[in-house]
C-alpha positions in Angstrom: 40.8 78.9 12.4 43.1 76.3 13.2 46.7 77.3 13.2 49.0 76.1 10.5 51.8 73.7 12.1 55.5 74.6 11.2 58.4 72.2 10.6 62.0 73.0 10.3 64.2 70.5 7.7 68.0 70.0 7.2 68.8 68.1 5.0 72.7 67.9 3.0 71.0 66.2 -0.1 69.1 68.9 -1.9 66.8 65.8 -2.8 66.1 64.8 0.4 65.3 67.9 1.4 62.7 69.3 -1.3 61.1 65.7 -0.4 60.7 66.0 2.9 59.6 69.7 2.0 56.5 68.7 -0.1 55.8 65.5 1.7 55.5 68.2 4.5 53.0 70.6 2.9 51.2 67.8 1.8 50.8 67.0 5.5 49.4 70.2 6.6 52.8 72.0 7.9 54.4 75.1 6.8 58.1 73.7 6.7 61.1 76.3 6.6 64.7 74.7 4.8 67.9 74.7 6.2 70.9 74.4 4.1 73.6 74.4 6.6 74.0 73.1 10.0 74.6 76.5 10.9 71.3 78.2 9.2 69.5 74.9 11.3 70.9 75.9 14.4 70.3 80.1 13.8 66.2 78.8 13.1 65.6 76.7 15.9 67.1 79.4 18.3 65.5 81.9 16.6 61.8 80.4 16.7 59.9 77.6 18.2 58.9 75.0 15.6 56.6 71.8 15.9 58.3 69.3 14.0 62.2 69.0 13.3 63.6 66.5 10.6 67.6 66.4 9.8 69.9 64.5 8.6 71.7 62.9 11.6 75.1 63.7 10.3 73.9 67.1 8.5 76.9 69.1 7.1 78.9 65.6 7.0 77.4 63.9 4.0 77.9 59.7 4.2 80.1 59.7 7.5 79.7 59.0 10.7 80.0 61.8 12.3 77.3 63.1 13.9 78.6 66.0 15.7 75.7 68.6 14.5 73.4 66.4 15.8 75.1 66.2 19.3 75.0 70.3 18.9 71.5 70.6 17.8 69.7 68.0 20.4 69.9 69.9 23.3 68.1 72.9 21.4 64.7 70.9 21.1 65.3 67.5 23.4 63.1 69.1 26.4 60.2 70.0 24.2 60.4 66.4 22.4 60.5 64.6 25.7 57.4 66.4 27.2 55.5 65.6 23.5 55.2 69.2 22.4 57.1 68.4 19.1 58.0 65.6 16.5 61.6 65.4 15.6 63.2 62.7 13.9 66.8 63.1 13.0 67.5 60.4 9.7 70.3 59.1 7.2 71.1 56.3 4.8 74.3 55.5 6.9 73.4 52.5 9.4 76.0 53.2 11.4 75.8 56.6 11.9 71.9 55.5 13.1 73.4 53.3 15.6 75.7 55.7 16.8 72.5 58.1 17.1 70.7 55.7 18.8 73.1 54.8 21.7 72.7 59.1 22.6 68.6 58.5 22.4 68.3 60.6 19.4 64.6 60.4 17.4 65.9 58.4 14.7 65.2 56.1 11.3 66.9 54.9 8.7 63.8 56.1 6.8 62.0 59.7 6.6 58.8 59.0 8.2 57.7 60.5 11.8 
């Protein structure tokens, strides 16, 4: 039997993140939700996921401020690098992307691994 992958999502827009949750499933993963940067950062401590997607400025809806992802990187940035797991961190604001993509974060303006 093959073993079910996992995913873990945060997400601000509830939208977004019931999206991202089916579009998951539909995929093959088991995805767990994360309302809060906090509950994001309790989960990935807390257990080893394959696949990360969040909002690069989680917690901070439409600014630039990307300071959860700065927090949560390091958590999974080893295991990303070695190509044990998918993360991709994404928002609709373009210049939060650039500012993401200057640190050499996973990340799209889109929602798509």
């Amino acid at each position: 039997m093959t073993k079910k992958l996992t995913a873990l999502l945060g997400f601000h827009n509830l939208m977004d993140l019931v999206l991202a949750y089916e579009v998951l499933k539909i995929q093959g993963y088991n995805p767990a939700k994360a309302s809060t940067p906090a509950e994001m950062i309790a989960l990935a401590k807390e257990k080893e996921f394959d696949a990360y997607h969040w909002d690069v400025n989680f917690g901070n809806p439409g600014s630039i401020d990307i300071s959860f992802s700065e927090n949560f990187w390091p958590l999974i940035r080893d295991r990303y690098k070695l190509g044990q797991i998918k993360a991709l961190a994404s928002t609709a604001t373009q210049e939060a992307i650039e500012i993401a993509k200057k640190k050499a974060f996973p990340v799209k303006i889109n929602n798509k691994f």
